[in-house]
C-alpha positions as CSV (number, residue, x, y, z in Angstrom):
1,X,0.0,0.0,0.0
2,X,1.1,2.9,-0.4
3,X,0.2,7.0,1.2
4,X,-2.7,9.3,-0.6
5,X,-2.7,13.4,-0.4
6,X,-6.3,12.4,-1.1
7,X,-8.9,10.5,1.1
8,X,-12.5,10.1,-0.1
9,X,-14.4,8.1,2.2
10,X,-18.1,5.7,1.9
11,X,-20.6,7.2,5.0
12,X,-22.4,4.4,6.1
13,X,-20.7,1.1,6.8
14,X,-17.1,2.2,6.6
15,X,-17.6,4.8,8.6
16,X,-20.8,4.9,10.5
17,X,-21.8,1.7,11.9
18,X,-25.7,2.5,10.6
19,X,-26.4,-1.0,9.1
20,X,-29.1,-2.0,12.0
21,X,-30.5,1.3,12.0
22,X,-31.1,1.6,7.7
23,X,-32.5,-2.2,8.5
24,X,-35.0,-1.3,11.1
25,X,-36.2,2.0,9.2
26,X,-36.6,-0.6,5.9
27,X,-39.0,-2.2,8.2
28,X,-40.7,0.4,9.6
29,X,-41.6,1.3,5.4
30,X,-42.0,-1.5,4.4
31,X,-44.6,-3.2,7.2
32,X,-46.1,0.4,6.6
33,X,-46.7,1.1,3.2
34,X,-46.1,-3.1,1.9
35,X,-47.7,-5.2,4.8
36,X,-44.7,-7.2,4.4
37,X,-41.0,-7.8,5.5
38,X,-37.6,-8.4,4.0
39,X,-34.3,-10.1,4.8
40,X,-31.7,-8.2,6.6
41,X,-29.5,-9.7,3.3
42,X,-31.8,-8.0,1.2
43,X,-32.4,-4.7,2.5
44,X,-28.2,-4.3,3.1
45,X,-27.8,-4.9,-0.9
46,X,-29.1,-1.8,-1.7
47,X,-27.2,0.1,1.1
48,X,-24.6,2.5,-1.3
49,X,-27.7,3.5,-3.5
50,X,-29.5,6.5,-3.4
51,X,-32.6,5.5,-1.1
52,X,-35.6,6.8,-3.0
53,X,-34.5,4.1,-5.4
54,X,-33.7,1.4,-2.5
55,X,-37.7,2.5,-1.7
56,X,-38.8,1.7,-5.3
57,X,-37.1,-1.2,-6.0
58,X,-38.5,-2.6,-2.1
59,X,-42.1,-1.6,-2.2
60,X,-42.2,-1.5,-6.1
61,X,-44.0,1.1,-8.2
62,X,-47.6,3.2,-7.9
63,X,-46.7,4.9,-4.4
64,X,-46.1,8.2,-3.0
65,X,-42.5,8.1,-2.8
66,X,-41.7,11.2,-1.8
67,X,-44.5,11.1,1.6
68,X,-42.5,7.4,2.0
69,X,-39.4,9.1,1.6
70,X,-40.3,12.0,4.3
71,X,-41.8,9.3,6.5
72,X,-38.4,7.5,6.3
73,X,-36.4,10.2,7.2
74,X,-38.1,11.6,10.0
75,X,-38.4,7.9,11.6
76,X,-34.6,7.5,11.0
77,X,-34.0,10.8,12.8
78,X,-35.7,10.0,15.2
79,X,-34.3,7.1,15.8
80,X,-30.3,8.0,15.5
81,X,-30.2,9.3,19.0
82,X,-28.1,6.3,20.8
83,X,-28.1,4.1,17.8
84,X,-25.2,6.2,15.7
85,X,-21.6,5.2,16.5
86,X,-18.2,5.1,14.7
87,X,-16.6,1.7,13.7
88,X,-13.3,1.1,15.7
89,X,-10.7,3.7,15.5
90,X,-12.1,6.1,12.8
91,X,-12.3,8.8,14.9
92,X,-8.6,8.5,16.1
93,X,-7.7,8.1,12.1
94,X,-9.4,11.0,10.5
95,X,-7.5,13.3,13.2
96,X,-4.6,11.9,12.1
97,X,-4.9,12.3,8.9
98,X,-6.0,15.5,8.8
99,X,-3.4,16.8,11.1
100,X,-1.1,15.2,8.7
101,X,-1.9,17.5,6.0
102,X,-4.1,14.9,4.4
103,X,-7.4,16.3,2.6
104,X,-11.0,14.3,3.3
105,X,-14.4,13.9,2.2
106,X,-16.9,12.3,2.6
107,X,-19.1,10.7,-0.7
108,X,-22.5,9.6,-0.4
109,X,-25.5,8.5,-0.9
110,X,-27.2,9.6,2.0
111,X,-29.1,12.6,2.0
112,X,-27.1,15.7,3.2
113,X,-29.5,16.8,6.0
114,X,-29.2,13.0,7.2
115,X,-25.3,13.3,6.9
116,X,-25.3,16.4,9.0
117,X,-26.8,14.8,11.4
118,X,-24.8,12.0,11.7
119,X,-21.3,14.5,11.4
120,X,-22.7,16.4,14.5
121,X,-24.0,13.1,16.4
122,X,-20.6,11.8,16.0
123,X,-18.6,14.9,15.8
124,X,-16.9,14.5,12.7
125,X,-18.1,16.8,10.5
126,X,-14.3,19.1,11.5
127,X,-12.2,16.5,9.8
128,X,-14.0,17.1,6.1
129,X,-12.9,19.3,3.4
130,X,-15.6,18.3,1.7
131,X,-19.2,16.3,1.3
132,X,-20.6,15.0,-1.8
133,X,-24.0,13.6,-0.9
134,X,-26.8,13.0,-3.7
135,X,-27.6,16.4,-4.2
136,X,-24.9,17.5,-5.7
137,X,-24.5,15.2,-8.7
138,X,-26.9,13.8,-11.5
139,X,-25.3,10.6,-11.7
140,X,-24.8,8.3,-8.2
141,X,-22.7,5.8,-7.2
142,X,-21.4,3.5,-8.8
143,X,-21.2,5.9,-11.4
144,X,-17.9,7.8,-10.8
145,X,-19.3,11.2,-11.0
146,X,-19.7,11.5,-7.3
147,X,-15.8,11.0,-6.7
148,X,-14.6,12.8,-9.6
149,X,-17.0,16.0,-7.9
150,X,-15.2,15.5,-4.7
151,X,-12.3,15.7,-6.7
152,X,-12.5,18.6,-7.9
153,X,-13.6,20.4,-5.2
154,X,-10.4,19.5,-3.1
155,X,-7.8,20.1,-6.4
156,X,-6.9,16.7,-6.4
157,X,-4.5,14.5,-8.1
158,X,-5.7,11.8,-9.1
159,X,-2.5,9.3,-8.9
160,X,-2.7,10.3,-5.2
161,X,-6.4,9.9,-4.1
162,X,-7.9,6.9,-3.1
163,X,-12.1,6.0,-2.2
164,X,-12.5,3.8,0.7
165,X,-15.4,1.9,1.0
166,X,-17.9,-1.0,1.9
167,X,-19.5,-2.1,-1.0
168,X,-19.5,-2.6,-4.6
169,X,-20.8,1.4,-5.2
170,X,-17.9,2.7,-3.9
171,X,-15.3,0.2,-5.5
172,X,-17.0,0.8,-8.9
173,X,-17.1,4.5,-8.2
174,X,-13.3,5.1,-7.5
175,X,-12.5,2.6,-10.4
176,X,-14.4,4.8,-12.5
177,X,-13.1,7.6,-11.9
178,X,-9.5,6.4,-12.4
179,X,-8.4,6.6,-8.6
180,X,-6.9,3.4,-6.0
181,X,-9.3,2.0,-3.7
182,X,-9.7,0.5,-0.4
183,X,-12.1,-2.1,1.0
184,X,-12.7,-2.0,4.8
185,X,-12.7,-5.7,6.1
186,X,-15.6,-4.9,8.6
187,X,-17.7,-4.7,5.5
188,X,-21.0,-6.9,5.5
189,X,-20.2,-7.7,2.1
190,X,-17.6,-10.2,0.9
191,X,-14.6,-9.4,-1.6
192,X,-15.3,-11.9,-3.8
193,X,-19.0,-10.0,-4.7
194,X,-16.9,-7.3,-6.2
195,X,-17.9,-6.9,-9.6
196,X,-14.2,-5.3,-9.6
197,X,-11.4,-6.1,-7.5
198,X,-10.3,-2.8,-5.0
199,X,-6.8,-1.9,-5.4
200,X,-6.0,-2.8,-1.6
201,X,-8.3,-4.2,1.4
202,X,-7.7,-3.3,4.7
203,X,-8.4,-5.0,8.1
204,X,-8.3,-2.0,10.5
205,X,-8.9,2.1,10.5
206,X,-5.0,2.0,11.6
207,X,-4.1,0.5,8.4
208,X,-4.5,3.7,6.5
209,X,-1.6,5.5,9.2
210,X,0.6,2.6,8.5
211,X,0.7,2.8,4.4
212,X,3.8,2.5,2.6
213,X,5.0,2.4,-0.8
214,X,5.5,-1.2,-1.5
């Protein structure tokens, strides 16, 4: 492995432990506006997307999406308070890197308001230089127009940026956009799903501070 100038970083999942709180707000929706349930395997799949389409493609088409969407949202806030924490070590990390000189963001698929709230309930939101959440592109992951906007916000290079991430959105994302990238062992996914292979995986937060050139 080697050091980045550059750090673009997946939300929830690599950083955010959130997966049991996005599953419990799929089945507040879904019980809601489908009378029915889903797998925990099948809601997480779709965690990386933008959620209005995780919504569709769960409950199907003919509904109010954008009351389901609201509905969603405000459950999900509400429900954050005690159920929001980091995975192991990030916190520690991102100060390091920043202090380091490194430059972050954060790219997204999760609403900004949402994101907001998690950067506060965690207090994260200093260690950014810049969020890229759904708003601010047409195209979402695992289309690379999400990193390459992050990417040009911070000026970077893109032989010295890299995407760390969870799942298959952000692998394909960074690939796409011509940049190295980093899957976090504590994903729920498995490597071998990856429609393309990252450029290195890593077992621990630590791992980033301990990067050489090989």
């Amino acid at each position: 492995m080697k050091l980045y100038d550059t750090y673009l970083f997946d939300a929830d999942g690599t950083l955010f432990d959130t997966v049991d709180l996005i599953c419990r707000c799929f089945d507040y929706i879904l019980e809601k506006y489908g009378g029915r349930s889903l797998p925990k395997e099948r809601i997480m799949a779709g965690i990386g997307s933008p959620l209005v389409t995780q919504i569709v493609n769960h409950l199907g088409p003919g509904l109010d999406y954008d009351m389901i969407l609201d509905d969603y949202l405000q459950y999900q806030l509400q429900a954050m308070e005690g159920n929001v924490k980091l995975f192991p070590e990030v916190a520690a990390v991102l100060a390091a890197l920043k202090e380091s000189g490194r430059r972050l963001a954060v790219v997204t698929s999760r609403k900004r308001f949402s994101l907001d709230v998690l950067l506060q309930t965690t207090d994260t939101s200093r260690y950014f230089d810049v969020l890229v959440t759904p708003e601010d592109t047409c195209r979402h992951k695992p289309d690379p127009e999400p990193a390459l906007k992050a990417m040009t916000l911070l000026g970077a290079d893109r032989d010295k940026t890299v995407f760390v991430g969870d799942a298959h959105f952000d692998i394909c994302s960074g690939a796409g956009a011509g940049i190295d990238t980093i899957f976090v062992g504590w994903s729920h996914f498995s490597p071998s799903s990856l429609p393309v292979s990252p450029t290195w995986t890593i077992e621990s937060m630590q791992d980033l501070l301990t990067c050489r050139e090989s």
